[in-house]
C-alpha positions in Angstrom: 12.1 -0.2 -31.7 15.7 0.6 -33.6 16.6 -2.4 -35.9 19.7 -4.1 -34.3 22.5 -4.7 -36.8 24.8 -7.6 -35.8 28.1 -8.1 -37.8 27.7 -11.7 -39.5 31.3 -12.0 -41.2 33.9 -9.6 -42.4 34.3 -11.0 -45.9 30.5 -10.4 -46.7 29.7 -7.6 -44.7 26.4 -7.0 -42.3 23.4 -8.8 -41.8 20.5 -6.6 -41.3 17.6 -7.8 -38.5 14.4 -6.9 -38.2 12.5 -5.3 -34.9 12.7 -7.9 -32.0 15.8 -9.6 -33.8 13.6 -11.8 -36.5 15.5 -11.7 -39.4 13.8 -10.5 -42.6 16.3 -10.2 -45.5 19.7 -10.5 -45.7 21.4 -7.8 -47.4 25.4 -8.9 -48.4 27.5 -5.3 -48.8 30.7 -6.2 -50.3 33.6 -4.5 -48.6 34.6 -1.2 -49.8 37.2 -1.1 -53.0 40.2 1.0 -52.3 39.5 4.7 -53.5 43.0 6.2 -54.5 41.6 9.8 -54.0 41.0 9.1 -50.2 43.7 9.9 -47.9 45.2 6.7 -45.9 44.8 6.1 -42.7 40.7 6.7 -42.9 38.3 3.5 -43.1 34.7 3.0 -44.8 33.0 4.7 -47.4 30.5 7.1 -48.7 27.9 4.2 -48.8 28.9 3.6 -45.1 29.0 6.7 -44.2 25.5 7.4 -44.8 24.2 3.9 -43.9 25.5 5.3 -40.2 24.0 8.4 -40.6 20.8 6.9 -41.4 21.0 4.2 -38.6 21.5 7.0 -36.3 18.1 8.9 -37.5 16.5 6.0 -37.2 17.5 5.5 -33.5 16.7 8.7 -32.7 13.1 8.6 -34.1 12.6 5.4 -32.4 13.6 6.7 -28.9 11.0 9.7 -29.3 8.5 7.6 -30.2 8.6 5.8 -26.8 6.2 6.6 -24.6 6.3 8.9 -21.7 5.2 6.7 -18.4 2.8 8.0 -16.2 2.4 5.8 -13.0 -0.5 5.7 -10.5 -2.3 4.1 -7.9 -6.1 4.7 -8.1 -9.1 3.6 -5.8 -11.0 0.8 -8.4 -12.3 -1.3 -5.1 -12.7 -0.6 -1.7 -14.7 2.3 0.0 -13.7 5.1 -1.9 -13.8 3.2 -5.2 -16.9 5.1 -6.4 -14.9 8.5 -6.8 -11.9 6.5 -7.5 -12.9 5.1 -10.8 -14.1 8.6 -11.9 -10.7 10.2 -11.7 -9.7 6.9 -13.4 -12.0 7.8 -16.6 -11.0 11.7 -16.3 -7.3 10.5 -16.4 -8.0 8.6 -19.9 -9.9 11.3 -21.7 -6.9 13.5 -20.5 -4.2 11.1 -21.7 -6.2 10.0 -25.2 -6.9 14.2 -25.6 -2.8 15.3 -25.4 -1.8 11.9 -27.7 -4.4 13.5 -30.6 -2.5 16.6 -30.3 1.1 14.9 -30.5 1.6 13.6 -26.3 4.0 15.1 -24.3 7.6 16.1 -25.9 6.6 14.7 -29.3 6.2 10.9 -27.2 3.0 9.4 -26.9 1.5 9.3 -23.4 1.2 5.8 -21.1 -1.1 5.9 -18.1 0.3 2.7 -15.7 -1.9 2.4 -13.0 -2.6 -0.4 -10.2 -5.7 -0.5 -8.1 -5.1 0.2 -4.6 -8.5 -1.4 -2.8 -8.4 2.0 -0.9 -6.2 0.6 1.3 -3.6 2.9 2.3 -1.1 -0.1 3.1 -0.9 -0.8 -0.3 0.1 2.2 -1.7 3.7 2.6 -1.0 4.2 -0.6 -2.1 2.8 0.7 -5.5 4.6 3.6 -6.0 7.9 1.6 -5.5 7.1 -1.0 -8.1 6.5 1.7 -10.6 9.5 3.9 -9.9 12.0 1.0 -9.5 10.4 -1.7 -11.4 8.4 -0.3 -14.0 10.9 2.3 -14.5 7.4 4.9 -15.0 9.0 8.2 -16.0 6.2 10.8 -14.3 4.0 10.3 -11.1 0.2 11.3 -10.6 -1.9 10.6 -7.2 -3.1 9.1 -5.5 -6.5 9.7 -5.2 -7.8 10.4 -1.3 -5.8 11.9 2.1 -5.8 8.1 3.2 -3.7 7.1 0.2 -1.7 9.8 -0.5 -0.4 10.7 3.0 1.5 7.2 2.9 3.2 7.7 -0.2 5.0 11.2 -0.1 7.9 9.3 2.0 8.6 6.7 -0.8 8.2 9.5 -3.3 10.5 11.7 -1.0 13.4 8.9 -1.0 13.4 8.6 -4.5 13.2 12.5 -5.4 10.3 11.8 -7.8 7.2 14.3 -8.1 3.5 13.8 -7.7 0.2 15.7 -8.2 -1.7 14.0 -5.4 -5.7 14.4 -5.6 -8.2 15.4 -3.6 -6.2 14.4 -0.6 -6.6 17.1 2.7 -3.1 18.4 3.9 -0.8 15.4 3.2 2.3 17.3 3.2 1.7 19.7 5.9 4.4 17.5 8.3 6.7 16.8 5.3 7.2 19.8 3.8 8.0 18.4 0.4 8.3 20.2 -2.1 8.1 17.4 -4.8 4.2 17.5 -3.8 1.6 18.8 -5.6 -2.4 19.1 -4.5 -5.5 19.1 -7.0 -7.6 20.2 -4.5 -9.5 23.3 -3.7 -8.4 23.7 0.2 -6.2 27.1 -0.5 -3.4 27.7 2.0 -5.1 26.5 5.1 -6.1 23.1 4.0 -6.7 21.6 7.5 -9.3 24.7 7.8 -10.9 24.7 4.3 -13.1 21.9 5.1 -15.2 24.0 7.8 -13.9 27.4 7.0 -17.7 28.2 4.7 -19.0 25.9 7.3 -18.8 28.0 10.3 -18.7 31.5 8.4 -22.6 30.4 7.5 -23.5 29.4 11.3 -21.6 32.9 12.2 -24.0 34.7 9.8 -27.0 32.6 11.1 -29.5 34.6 13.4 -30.0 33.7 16.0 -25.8 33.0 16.3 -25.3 29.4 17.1 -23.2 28.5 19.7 -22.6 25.1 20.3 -21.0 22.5 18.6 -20.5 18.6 17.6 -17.4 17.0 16.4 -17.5 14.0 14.7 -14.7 12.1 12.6 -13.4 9.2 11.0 -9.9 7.9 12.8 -8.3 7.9 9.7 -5.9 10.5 8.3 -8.9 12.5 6.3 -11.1 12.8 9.6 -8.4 13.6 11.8 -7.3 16.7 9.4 -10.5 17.8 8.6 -12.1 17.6 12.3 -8.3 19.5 13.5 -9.0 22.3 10.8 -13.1 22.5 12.6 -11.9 22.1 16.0 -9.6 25.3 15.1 -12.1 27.2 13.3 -14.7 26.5 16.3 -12.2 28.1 19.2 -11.2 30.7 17.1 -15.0 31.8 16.1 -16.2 31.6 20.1 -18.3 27.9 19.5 -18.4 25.3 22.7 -17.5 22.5 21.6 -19.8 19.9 23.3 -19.3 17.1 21.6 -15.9 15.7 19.6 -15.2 12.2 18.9 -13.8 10.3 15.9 -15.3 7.1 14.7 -13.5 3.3 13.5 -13.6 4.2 9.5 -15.4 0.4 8.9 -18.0 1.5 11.5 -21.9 0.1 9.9 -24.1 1.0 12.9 -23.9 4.7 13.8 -27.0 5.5 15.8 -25.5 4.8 19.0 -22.5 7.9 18.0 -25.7 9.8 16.7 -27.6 9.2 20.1 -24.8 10.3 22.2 -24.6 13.4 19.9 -27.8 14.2 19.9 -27.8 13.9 24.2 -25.4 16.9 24.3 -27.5 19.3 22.5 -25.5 21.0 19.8 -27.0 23.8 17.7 -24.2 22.7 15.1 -23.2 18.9 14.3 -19.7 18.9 11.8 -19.3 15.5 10.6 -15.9 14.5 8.5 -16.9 10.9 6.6 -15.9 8.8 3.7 -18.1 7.3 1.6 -19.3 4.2 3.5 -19.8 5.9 6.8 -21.5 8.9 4.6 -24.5 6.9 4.3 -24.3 5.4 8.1 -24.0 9.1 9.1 -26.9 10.7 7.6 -29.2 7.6 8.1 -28.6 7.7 11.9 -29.0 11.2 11.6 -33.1 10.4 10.4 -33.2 7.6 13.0 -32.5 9.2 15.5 -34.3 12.3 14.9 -31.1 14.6 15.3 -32.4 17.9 16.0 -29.9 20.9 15.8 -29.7 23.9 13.8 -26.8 23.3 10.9 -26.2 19.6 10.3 -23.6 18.6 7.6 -19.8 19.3 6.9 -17.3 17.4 5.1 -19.1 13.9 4.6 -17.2 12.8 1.0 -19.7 11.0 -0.1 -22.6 13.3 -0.8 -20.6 13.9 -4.3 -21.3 10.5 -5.6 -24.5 10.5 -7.3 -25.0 6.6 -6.4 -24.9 8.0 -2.6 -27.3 10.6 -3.0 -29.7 8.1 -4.5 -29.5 5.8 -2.0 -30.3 8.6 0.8 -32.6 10.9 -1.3 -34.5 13.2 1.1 -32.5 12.0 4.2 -30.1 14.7 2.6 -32.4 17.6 2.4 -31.2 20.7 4.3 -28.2 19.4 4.8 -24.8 21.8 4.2 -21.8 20.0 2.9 -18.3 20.8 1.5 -17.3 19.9 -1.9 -15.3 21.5 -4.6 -17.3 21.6 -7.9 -21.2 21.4 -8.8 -22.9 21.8 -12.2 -23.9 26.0 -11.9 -23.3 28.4 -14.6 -20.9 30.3 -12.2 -18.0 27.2 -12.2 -18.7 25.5 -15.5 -16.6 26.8 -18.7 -17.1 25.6 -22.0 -13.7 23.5 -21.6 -15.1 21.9 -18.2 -18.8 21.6 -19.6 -16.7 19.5 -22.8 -15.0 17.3 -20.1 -18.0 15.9 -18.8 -20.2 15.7 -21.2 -17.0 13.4 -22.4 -17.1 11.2 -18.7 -21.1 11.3 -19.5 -20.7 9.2 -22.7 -17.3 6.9 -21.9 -19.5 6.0 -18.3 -22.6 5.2 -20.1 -20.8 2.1 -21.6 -19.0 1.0 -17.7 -20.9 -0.5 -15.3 -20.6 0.7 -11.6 -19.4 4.1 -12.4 -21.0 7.5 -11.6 -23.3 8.4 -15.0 -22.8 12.3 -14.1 -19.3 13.3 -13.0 -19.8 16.7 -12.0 -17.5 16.7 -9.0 -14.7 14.7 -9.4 -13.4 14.0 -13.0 -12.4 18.0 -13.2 -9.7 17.0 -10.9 -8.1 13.9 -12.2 -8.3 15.4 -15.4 -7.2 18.9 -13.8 -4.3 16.8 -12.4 -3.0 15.5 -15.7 -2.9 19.1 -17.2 -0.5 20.3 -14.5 1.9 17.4 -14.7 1.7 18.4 -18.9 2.3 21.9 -18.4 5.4 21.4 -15.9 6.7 19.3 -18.8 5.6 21.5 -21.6 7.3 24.4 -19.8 10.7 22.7 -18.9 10.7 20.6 -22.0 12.1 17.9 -19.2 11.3 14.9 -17.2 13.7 15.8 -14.4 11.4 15.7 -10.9 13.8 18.8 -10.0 12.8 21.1 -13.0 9.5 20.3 -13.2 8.8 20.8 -9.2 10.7 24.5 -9.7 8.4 25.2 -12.6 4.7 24.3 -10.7 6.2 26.6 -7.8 6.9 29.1 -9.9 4.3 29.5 -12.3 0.5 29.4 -12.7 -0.9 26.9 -14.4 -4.5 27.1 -16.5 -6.9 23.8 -16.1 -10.6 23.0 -16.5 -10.8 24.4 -13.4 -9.6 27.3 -13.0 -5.8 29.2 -13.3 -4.2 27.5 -10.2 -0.9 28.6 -8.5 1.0 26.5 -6.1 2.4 27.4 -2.3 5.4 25.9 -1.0 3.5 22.8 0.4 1.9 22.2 -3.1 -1.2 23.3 -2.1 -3.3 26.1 -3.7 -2.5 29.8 -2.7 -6.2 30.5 -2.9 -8.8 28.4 -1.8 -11.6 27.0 -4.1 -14.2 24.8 -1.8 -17.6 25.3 -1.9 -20.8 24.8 0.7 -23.8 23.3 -0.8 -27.1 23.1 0.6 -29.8 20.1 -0.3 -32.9 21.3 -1.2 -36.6 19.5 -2.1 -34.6 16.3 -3.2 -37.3 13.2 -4.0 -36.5 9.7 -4.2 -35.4 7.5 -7.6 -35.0 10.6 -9.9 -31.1 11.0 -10.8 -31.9 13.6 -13.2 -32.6 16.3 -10.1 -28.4 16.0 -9.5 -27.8 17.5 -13.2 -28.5 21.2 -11.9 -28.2 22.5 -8.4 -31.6 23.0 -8.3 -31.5 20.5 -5.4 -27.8 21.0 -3.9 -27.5 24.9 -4.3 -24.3 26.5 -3.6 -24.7 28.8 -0.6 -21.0 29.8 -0.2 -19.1 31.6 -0.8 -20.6 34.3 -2.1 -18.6 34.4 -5.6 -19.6 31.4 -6.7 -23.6 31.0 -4.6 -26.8 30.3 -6.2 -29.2 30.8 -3.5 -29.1 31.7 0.3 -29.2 29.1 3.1 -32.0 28.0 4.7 -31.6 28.5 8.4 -32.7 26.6 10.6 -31.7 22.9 9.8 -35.4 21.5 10.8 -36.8 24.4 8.6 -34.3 23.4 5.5 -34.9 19.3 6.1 -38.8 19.8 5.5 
């Protein structure tokens, strides 16, 4: 903070006051003596002249060294809480990694971040606090569709930007093009959660040919099971079966019953967390026989979920967006988590192994630095016409943005569980046990076909 000055008396000249107006010396200047030399008509002196000067660089330095805001709201309790608090640790490594190398325009960085209990009704409520409260200069998140789909109108009214993350087609009824996406759904968003899905069961012999739709009734389901429902008509499936599900729903056997009563050869389930493990455990009580069971169920990336289901999730295929194989991890991404690896190891209640989430949170903060890097600005306006204009290199990969702020090339993956045994947390470090089986760029190992053949 500047020193103020404050004038005490015009016969003894200026008292100077230290940061937060505590006085620590005073300092009398006796008023100038008349310099014949000096044209009349002009006031001060040399000694006053650079006392000015000085005050001024030492305003200036002060207002650099304030930091740069960056306001959030972030999943900490609540149902998606568990991926939540990863993105949380990714966004600190990020944010201490740029202040070691000098922050963002010479200013230190500030995350400012409120806990949103995964409750999407608190969000917007959030954002406004730190835009007209707070007074944050840059915006990152939220973390999950749920969340972020609520907040691109308060963003919208204020003309502020966001890199929203891991949410499923947010803005595709907004159109906004202060919105940004870290997540791997590509141009069809809606579609990416099923598009590997159903280009497997089209590749499967014999060809299966009906299907099971099931979804939370929450803004994640209903895009994801839209974008399946799509993909299904357009690749020739029946769909026999297509239902969404209350998200705070703890006994699903009787939704597994009735889908197992219509015979599908394919069930597609679109879950968060909680209902994850509801899901899959029905799935084993009721027997659920079909050919491909899995989809977009959220929470088979938490390594907590996986332990608490163990071989319920064998031969299961599932979307996600990043796994620990030699064809995704760079030495920059295999630094990044072995850097969430040690920070969780001291936190309890956080995933130990981070190999699907934290790229993205962190992956979120290196876009928002490059829009500013490149437009040496804050302004929302210049740093949305930079992302739409340029690509932008992460620990992910180079990503470039469409005019919905979603990626112009899509980056999910299809995994397939494999042989996984209970208690052993270890077997989640490779994908020896979740093997990427599409697409074909990124695969490890060919699915196992049918889904009571895989399960065994």
């Amino acid at each position: 903070m500047a020193r103020s000055v404050r004038d005490s008396s015009p016969s003894l000249g200026m008292e100077r006051l230290g940061e937060g107006g505590n006085s620590r010396a005073l300092t009398v200047i006796p008023p100038p003596r008349p310099d014949p030399l000096r044209p009349r008509g002009r006031r001060g002196s040399i000694v006053g002249i650079v006392g000015a000067a000085m005050f001024a660089l030492s305003v200036t330095a002060a207002s650099a060294a304030e930091p740069i805001k960056i306001g959030c709201s972030m999943a900490r309790t609540g149902g998606v809480a568990g991926i939540g608090k990863q993105i949380d640790i990714a966004l600190e490594i990020w944010r201490d990694q740029i202040n070691k190398a000098g922050g963002l325009l010479g200013r230190p960085v500030e995350l400012d971040c409120y806990d949103d209990q995964s409750n999407p009704a608190n969000v917007p409520g959030i954002y406004a606090k730190l835009i007209d409260i707070d007074k944050v200069d840059l915006l990152i998140g939220p973390y999950a569709t749920n969340m972020v789909a609520p907040v691109i109108p308060i963003i919208m009214q204020k003309n502020m930007m966001t890199v929203g993350i891991l949410a499923n087609a947010a803005n595709h009824e907004f159109h906004y093009p202060g919105y940004f996406s870290m997540n791997a759904t590509g141009p069809d968003p809606e579609g990416s959660y099923s598009t590997g899905f159903l280009a497997l069961a089209d590749a499967a012999k014999p060809k299966p040919k009906t299907m099971a739709l099931v979804g939370a009734d929450a803004e994640y389901g209903h895009n994801a099971i839209e974008g399946a429902r799509k993909n299904a008509k357009k690749d020739g499936y029946d769909i026999v079966y297509d239902r969404y599900y209350p998200p705070t729903i703890t006994d699903c056997a009787p939704i597994m019953r009735a889908v197992q009563a219509t015979a599908p050869d394919i069930v597609f389930v679109a879950a968060y967390p909680p209902d994850t493990v509801c899901m899959v455990r029905a799935a084993a009580e009721v027997g659920l026989k079909t050919k491909i069971f899995g989809g977009a169920l959220v929470g088979l990336g938490i390594t907590s979920v996986k332990m608490q289901l163990g071989p319920l999730m064998n031969g299961m295929i599932n979307n996600t967006v990043f796994a620990p194989a030699k064809t995704l991890l760079s030495p920059e991404a295999n630094l990044l988590i072995a850097t969430y690896q040690e920070r969780a190891a001291k936190e309890q209640g956080v995933d130990p192994l981070g190999f699907v989430f934290p790229p993205f949170g962190y992956a979120a903060g290196q876009v928002l630095a490059a829009a500013v890097n490149g437009t040496q600005s804050l302004d929302p306006k210049k740093l949305m016409a930079y992302l739409h204009t340029h690509p932008v290199k992460t620990v992910l990969r180079e990503i470039s943005f469409g005019p919905d702020g979603e990626w112009t090339e899509s980056g999910r993956l299809f995994t397939q569980f494999r042989h996984v045994v209970p208690d052993d947390v270890n077997q989640f470090r490779t994908t020896d046990h979740e093997q990427i089986i599409w697409p074909d760029k990124y695969k490890t190992a060919d699915m196992v076909y049918p889904y009571d053949q895989a399960k065994n």
